[in-house]
N, C-alpha and C positions, 0 to 999 in steps of 0.2 A: 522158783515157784511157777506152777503152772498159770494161765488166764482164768478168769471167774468165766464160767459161764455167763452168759446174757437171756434173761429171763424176758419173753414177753405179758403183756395181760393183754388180754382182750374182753370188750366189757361188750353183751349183748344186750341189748334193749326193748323190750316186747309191748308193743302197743296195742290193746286192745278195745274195739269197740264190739256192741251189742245193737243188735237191729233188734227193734219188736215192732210186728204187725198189729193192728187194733181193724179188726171188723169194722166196717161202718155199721153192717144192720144190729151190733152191739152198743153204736154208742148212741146218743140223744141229744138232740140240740137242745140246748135249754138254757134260759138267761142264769149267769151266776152274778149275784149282788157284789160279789167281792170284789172282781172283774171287773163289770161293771158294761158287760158285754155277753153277747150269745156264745156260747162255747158248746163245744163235745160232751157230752157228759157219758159217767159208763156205770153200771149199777155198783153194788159194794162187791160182788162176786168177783165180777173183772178186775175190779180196783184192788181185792186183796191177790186175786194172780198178777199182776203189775208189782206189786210189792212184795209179795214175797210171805204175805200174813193172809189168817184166816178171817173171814166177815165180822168177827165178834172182836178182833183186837181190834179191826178196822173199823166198828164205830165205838170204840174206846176212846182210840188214838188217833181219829182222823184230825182233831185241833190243834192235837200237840203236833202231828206231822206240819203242819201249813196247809192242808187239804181243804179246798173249798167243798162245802154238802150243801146238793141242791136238792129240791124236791119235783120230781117227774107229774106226770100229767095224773096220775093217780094214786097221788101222796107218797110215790117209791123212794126213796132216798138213793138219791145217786151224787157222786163225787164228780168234779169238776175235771176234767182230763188233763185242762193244761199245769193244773197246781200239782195233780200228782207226777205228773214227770219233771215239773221243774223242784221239784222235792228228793228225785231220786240222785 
């Protein structure tokens, strides 16, 4: 009887991260209550390209995400920067 062959495995492992830039002149200082602190803030436009949704699921679903909504200097509604990324 011949030898078995000898089989290797070789297991590759692929890690990946994602860099995203945020504009400053996009985002807004602005106190969040939830926070409880001054934070970035970014209108719902940025906030739905951050996530990956359009402005209309995004004030659907900004609650159920964890998403803080603050209101800008002229009643704009804008999301909290740091809940949307610690969400993602």
């Amino acid at each position: 009887m011949g030898a078995m062959p000898a089989y290797k495995r070789t297991e590759i492992t692929v890690e990946t991260d994602q860099v995203m830039t945020i504009r400053r002149r996009r985002s807004i200082r602005v106190w969040c209550r939830e926070c409880g602190r001054v934070v970035d803030a970014v209108g719902v436009e940025e906030a739905g390209a951050i996530a990956g949704t359009t402005p209309s699921q995004l004030r659907d679903r900004a609650g159920a995400l964890g998403w803080h909504v603050c209101e800008g200097w002229d009643d704009e509604m804008l999301v909290c920067l740091d809940s949307v990324l610690r969400a993602r």
